[in-house]
C-alpha positions in Angstrom: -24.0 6.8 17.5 -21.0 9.1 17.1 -19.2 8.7 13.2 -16.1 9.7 14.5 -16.0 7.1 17.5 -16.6 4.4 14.7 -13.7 5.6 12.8 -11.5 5.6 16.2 -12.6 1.8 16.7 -12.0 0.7 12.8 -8.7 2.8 13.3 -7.6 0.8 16.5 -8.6 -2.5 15.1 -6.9 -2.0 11.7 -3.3 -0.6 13.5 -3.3 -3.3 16.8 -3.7 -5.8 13.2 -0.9 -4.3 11.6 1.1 -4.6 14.6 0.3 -8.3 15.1 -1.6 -7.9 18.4 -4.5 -9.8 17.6 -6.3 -10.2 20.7 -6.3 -6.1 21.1 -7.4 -6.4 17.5 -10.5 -8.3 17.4 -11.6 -6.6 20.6 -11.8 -3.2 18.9 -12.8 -5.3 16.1 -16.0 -6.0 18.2 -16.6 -2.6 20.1 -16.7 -1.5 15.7 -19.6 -4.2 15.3 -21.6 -3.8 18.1 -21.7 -0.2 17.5 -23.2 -0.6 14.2 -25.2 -3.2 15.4 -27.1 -0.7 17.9 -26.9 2.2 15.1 -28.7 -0.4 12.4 -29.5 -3.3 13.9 -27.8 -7.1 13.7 -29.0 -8.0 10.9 -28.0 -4.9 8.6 -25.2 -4.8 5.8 -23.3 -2.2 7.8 -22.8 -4.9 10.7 -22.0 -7.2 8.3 -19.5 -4.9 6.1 -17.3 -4.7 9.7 -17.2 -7.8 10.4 -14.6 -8.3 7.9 -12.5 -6.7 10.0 -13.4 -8.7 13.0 -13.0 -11.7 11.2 -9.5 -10.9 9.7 -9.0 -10.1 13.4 -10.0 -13.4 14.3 -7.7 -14.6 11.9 -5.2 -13.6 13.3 -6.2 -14.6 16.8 -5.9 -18.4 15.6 -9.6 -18.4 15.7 -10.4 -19.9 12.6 -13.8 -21.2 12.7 -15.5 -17.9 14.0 -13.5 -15.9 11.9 -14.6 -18.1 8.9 -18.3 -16.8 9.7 -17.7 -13.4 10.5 -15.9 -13.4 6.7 -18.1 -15.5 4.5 -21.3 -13.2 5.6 -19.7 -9.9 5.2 -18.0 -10.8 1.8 -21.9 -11.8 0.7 -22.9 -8.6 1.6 -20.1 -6.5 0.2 -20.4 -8.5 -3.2 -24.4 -8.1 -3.3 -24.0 -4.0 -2.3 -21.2 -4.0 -5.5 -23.5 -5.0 -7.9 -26.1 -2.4 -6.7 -23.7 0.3 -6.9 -22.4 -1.0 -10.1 -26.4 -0.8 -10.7 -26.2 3.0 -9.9 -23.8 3.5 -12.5 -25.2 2.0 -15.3 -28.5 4.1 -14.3 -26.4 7.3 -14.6 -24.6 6.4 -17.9 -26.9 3.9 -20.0 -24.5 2.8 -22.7 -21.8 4.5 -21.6 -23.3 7.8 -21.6 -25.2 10.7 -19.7 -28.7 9.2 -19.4 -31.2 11.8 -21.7 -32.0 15.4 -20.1 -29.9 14.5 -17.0 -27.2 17.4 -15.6 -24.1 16.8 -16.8 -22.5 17.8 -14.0 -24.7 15.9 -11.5 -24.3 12.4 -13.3 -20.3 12.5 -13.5 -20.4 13.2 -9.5 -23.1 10.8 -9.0 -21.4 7.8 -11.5 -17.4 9.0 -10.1 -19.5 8.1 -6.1 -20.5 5.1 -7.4 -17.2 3.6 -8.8 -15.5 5.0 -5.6 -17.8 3.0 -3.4 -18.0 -0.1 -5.7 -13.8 -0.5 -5.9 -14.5 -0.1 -2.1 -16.7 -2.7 -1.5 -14.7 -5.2 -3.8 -11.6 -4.3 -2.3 -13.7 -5.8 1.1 -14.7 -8.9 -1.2 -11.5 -9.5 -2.1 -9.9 -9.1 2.0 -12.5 -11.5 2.9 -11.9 -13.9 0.1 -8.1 -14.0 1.2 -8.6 -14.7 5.0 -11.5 -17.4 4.6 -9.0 -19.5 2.7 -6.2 -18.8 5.4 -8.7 -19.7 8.1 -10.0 -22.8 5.7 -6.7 -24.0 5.3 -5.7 -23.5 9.5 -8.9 -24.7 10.6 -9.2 -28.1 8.4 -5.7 -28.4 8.6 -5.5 -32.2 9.4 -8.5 -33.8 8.1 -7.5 -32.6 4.9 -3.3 -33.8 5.3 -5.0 -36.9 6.3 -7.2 -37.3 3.8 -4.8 -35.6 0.7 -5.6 -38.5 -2.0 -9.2 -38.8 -1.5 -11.8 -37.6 -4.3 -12.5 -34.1 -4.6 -13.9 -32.1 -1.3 -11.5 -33.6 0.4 -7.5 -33.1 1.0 -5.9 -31.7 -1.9 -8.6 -31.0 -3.7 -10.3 -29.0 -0.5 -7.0 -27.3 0.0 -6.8 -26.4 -3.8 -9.9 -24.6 -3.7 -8.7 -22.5 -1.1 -5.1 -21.7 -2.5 -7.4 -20.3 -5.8 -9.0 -18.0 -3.5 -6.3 -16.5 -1.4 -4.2 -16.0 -4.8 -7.6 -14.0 -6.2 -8.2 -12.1 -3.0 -4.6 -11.2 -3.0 -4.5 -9.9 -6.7 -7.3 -7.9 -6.8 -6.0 -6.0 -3.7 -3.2 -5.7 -5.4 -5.4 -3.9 -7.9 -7.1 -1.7 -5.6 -5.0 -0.8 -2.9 -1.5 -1.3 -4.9 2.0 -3.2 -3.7 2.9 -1.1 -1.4 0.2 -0.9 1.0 -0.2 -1.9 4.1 -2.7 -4.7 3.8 -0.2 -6.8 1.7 2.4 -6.7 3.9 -0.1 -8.0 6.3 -1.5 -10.5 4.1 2.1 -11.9 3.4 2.3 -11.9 6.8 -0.5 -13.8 8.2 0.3 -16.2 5.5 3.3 -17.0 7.0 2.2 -17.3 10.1 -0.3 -19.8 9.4 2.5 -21.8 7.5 3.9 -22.2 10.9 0.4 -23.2 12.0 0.5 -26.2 9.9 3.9 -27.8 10.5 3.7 -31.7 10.7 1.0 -31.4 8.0 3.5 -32.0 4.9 1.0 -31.6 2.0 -0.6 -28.7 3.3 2.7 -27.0 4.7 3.8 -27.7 1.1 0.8 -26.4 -1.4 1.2 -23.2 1.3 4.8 -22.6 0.7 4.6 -23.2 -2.8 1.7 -20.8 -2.3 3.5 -17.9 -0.8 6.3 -17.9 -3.6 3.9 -17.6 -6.1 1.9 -14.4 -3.7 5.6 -12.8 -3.2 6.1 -13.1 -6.8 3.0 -11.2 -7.3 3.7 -8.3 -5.5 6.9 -7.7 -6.8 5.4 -8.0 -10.6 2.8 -5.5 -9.3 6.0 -2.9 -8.3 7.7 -3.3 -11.2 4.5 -2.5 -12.7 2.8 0.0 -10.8 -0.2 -0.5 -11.7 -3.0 2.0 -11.3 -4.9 1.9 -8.0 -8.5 1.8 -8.1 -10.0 2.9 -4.6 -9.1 6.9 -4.3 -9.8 7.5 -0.6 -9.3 4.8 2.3 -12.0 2.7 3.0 -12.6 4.4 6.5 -13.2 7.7 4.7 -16.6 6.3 3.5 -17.2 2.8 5.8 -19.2 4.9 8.0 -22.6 4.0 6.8 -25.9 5.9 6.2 -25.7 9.4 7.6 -28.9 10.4 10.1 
């Protein structure tokens, strides 16, 4: 398989997003996957790493309950490749220091590749984390309204749970990709959208626009801030997978 035409596809996917075509998005989204699924097979973390774009595609696309799949496995996988990378690091520099008779020189560029790729793979957690509320929320949108007073697990309670997550997956990409980027315009965004989504569902409709005060308020504290961004090079400078 040819690096660059994965790159072109995660390119194409991530701009037809941006640009609220959905439908052109998740069907780059899936010429990404299926690429890496014939490079390393169905089953491997590199299919499963892009289909978190497919499934914020999905999102997008109104097509909750595949995009809740697609999202929930990749942000396992992301979270589980974190901690081995995290792993890496602590290997490198044992208590905060150059492990004994290592090169200097070749643990600070083999720790500085392993905090690059770990704020990486977070920054997917966290993406993921964010849409499978949003597509929780859409999907379940009025068996939970209906049921809003019963116990938890169901109605508010349900809803709750997923309002915690967005509002985490939407701070920590505040942390790693900053205010100003792209992705939280387009997280703002979708938000929205799926306000509209649920109209005629009054509790829902109402812990989401409560919601997305709170998320606006957010990013402005993060401007007025500016706080320090994590990940140093895009994601599709180093989402490419194992070289051959």
């Amino acid at each position: 398989m040819d690096l660059v035409t994965s790159n072109v596809y995660h390119g194409l996917a991530s701009l037809h997003f941006q640009a609220g075509q959905y439908e052109e998005a998740v069907a780059a989204a899936v010429k990404l996957h299926d690429l890496w699924v014939k490079r390393e097979g169905p089953n491997s973390d590199w299919a499963a790493l892009h289909g978190i774009l497919l499934g914020k595609a999905l999102t997008g696309a109104g097509r909750y309950e595949d995009a809740m799949r697609w999202l929930l496995h990749g942000s396992d996988v992301a979270a589980e490749r974190g901690r081995r990378e995290a792993q890496v690091f602590d290997e490198v520099y044992p208590d905060g220091k150059p492990a004994a008779g290592s090169d200097l020189g070749a643990a600070l560029q083999r720790a500085s590749a392993a905090v690059d790729r770990t704020a990486h793979l977070l920054c997917e957690v966290s993406k993921a984390r964010f849409y499978y509320g949003l597509s929780a929320v859409a999907r379940n949108r009025y068996e939970w309204d209906r049921k809003w007073k019963r116990p938890q697990g169901f109605g508010a309670g349900a809803t709750a749970v997923q309002v915690r997550g967005m509002t985490k997956g939407l701070q920590e990409m505040l942390e790693y990709l900053g205010p100003d980027h792209s992705s939280i315009a387009c997280a703002l965004r979708e938000h929205g959208r799926v306000q509209a989504v649920c109209k005629g569902r009054r509790h829902v409709l109402s812990a989401l626009l409560k919601q997305h005060k709170e998320l606006e308020d957010m990013v402005k504290f993060a401007r007025r801030a500016k706080p320090k961004v994590t990940a140093s090079v895009p994601p599709a400078a180093w989402l490419h997978g194992p070289s051959s």
